[in-house]
N, C-alpha and C positions, 0 to 999 in steps of 0.2 A: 424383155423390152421394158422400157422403165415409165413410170406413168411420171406426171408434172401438175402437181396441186388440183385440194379438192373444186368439184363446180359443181354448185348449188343454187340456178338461178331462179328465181321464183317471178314468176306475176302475176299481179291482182287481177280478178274480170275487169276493170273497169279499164284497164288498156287494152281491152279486146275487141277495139272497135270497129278493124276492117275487115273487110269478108274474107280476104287471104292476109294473115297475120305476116306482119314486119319482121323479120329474124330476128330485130332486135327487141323485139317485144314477145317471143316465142321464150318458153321454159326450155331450161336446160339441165338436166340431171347426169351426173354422171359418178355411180359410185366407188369406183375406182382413184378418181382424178381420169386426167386423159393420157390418151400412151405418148410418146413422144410421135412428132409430124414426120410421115414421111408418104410424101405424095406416090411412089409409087408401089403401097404394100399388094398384092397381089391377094387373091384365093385361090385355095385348092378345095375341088372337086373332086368327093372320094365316096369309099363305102363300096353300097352296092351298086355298081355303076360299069359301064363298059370298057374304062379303061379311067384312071385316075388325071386330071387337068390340072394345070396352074395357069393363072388368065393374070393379067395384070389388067389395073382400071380403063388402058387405052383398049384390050380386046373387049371388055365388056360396053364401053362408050360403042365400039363397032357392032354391036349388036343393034336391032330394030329395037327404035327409041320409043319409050309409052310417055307422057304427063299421065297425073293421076291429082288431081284436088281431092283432100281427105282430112280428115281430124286426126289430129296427132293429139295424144290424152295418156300422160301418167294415173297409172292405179292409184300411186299415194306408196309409201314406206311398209315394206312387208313387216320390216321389226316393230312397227307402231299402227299395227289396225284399226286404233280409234282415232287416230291423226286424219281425219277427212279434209280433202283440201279438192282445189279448181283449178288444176292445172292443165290446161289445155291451147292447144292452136290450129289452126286450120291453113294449112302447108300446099303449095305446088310442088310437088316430086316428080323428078325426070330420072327413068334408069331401065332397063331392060327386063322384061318378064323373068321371074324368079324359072318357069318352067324352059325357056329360050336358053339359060342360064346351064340349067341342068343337062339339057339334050345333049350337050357339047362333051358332057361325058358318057351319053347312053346311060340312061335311069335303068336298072333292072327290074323285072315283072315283080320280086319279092318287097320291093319297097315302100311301108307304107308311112316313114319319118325321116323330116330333113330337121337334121342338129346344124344353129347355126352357134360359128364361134367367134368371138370377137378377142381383138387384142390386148382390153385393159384385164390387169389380173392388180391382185392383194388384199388388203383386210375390209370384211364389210360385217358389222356385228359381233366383232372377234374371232370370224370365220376366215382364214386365208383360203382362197383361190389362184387357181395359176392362169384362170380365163374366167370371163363371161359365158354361157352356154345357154341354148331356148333349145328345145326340140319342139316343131308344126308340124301337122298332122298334113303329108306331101298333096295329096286329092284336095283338102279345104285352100289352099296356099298355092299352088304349085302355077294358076292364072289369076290371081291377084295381087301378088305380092309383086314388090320390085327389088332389084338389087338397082339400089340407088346412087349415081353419083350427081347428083345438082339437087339445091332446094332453093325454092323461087325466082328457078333459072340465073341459081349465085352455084358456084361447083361447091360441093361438099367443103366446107373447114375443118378441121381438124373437130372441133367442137361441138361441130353436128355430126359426127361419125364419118369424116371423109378419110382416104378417098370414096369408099366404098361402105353401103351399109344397105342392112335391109332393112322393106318399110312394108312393115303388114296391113293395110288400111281394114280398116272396120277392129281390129284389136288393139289393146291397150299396147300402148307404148314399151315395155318390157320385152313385147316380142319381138320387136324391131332393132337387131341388134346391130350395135352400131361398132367402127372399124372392125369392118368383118376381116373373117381369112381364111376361115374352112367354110365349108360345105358339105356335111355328110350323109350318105342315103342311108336308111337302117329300117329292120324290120323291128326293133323295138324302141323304147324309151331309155335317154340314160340319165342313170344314176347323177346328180351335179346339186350345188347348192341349188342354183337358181332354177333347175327343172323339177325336182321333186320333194323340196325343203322347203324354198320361199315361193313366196306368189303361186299360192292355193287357196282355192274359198271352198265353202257346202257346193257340192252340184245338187240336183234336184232329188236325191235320193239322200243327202248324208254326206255323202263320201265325197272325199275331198279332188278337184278337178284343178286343172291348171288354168291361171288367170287368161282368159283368148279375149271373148267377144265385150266390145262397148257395153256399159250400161246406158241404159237410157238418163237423159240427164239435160237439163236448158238452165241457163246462165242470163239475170238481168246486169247487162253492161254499161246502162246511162240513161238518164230523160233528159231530153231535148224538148225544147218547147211545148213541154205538158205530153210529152209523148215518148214511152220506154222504149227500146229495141233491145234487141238481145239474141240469141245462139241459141239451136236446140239441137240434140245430136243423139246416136245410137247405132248398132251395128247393124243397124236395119231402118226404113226409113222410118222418122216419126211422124205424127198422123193429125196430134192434138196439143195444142198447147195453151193452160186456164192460167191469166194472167190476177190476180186480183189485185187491187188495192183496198187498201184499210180492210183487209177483210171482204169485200166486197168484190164478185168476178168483173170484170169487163169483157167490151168484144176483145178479140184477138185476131189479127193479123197472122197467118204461118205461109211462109212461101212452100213451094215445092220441093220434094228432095231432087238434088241432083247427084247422083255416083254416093260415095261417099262423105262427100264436102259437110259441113253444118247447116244445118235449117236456118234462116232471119224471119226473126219475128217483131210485131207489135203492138203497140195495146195504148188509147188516149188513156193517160192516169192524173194529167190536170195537174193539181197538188195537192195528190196524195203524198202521205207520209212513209207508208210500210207496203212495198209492193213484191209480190210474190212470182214466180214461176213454176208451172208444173206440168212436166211433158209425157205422153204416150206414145207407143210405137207400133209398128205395124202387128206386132206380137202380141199388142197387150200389155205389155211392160208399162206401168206406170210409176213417177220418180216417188217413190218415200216422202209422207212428212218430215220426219226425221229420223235421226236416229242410225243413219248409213252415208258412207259414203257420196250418192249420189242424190242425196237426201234434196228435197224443194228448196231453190235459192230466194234468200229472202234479201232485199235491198233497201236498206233505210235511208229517207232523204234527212 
């Protein structure tokens, strides 16, 4: 299947201004280029399973429908780990439980990973590929995820991974693999660039884990009338968010989490010049001064 030009669309926070992000204001990464359009690519359902499925987007539309509001969040470029950037949006997703999904083949009792496979393949790094591949761990995944065809109640385009894609909420974007087409049950991990080569960090021991859970992380996107708002987010709800200006903290506003979605927050800053953010989570997770990825966003007027 042949891909059709690279897409690398970036945006800034400061277009991040509505609570559910504009499509056309939503980031779009895609390292392959995109495969060519064809509305009715199907998936198969295999591995260890009761019998092997092929579903096309109309059987899985027929399944019991979820929404799901969530952050959708690129890690950033596995070949450039010091490359930290904000790329993020906060999406309505309509598609059918990833476990609903599975049942239709009979999961087997030995199964404890779903490989999912997408249809762009070719050069990323001087590394050829013949697919996209994630493997998720079936039990953390298997009632949260969706196999998605609609984003903010628009059907999938080709460009958001339509017809069909997955969408892991609470994980980085990477795992959410987009034009899907297989489905496999497995009692281990496989071997691929993108599962055990790229998009790896320290786990808590050393050793290296696969990119899954949000970091914690809030974004100042605008002052309005002597007054900042802005996003706070994590794989888990966040709890606290210290707004300062010129150095100096303010009250801060954080609403409550809902599901997945991003936090809204805000803070009077008047006219301050240098104003900061920095979020907590229910874990403890607090965002870095600097120096990382999800490093404290600082905003200059």
């Amino acid at each position: 299947m042949d891909t059709v030009g690279a897409v690398r669309r970036l945006v800034p926070p400061e277009r991040l201004t509505s609570r559910v992000t504009p499509l056309g204001d939503a980031f779009v990464i895609a390292h392959f280029g995109l495969p060519a359009p064809r509305a009715d690519r199907p998936v198969v359902v295999d591995g260890l399973v009761d019998r092997a499925v092929t579903l096309s987007p109309d059987d899985v539309r027929a399944l019991p429908q979820r929404r799901v509001e969530s952050v959708h969040e690129c890690f950033g470029n596995p070949l450039a780990p010091g490359e930290w950037v904000r790329r993020a949006a906060n999406l309505v997703w309509t598609g059918a439980r990833l476990r609903d999904v599975l049942d239709l083949a009979g999961v087997q009792p030995g199964a404890t990973s779903v490989w999912a496979r997408g249809a762009d393949h070719g050069e990323f790094g001087g590394r050829t590929s013949p697919d996209y591949l994630k493997d998720l761990p079936l039990d953390a995944v298997a009632d949260r995820a969706l196999v998605a065809y609609a984003c903010n109640d628009t059907r999938l385009p080709t460009e958001r991974g339509g017809p069909l894609r997955l969408v892991v909420p609470g994980f980085f974007g990477t795992n959410s693999v987009k034009w899907l087409t297989e489905l496999t049950l497995a009692d281990h991990r496989p071997e691929h660039l993108f599962t055990t080569e790229l998009y790896l960090r320290p786990g808590p021991d050393g050793r290296s884990v696969p990119v899954r859970d949000l970091d914690v992380t809030s974004v100042v996107v605008g002052v309005r009338q002597g007054m900042a708002h802005g996003w706070a987010w994590s794989s888990v709800p966040v709890t606290r968010v210290v707004v300062t200006v010129d150095g100096a903290p303010v009250r801060t506003e954080l609403e409550p989490a809902r599901g997945r979605a991003w936090q809204g927050f805000r803070a009077l800053v008047g006219t301050g010049r240098r104003i900061t953010a920095r979020a907590t989570d229910a874990v403890g997770r607090t965002q870095p001064a600097s120096g990382a990825r999800n490093a404290v966003h600082v905003l200059t007027m």
